[in-house]
N, C-alpha and C positions, 0 to 999 in steps of 0.2 A: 323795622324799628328795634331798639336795641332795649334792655333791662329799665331806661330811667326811660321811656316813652320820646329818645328821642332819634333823627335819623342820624347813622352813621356816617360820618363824612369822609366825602371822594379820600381812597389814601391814594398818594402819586407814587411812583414807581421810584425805588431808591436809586440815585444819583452817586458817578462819583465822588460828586461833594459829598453828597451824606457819609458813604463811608470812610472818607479819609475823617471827616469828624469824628465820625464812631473809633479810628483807629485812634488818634489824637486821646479823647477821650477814657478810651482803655489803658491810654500809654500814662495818664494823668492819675487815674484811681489807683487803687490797691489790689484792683478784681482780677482777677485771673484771667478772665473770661465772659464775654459780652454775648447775648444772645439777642436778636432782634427780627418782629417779620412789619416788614410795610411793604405796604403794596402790594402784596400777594407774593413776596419776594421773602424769603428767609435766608437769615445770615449770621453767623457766629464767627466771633473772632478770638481767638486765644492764645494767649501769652504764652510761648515755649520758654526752657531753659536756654541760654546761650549752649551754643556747641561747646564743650571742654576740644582745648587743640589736640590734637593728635600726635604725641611722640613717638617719633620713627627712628628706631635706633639707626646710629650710622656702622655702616658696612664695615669688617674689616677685616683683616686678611688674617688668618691661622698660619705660619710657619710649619712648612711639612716638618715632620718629625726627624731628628738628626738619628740615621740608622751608621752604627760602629762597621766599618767593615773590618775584616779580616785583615791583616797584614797578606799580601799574595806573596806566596810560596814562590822561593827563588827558584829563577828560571836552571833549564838542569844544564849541566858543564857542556860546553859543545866537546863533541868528539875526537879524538887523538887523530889528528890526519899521522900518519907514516907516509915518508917518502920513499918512494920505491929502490930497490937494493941494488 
């Protein structure tokens, strides 16, 4: 017997009807966050934030660095052939 002298009635087991109710329901209020137990079943549902997207910078290429070369040293005189006397 319960507090007002009276019996407690059969609770049945939550259905997916029920919950997609409850979801409906939550989706309809202001609440944040639903908390429910029937049936010996407990269940809460709560409204997350949306994901924010995700900005992924795009890839890009670095330019290697322009290295000065030396101007290369003139090659050396090739050598006096002498023809034989």
């Amino acid at each position: 017997m319960t507090q007002n002298g009276k019996k407690p009635a059969k609770e049945e087991p939550l259905t997916l009807e029920d919950v997609q109710k409850l979801v409906t329901m939550l989706d309809k209020s202001g609440l944040a966050e639903l908390e429910v137990e029937m049936g010996g079943a407990h269940l809460r549902l709560a409204k997350t934030a949306p994901a924010a997207p995700v900005a992924h910078a795009a890839p890009f290429l670095v330019p290697a660095a322009h290295v000065a070369h030396a101007p290369a040293a003139p090659a050396p005189a090739p050598a006096a052939v002498h023809a034989p006397a």
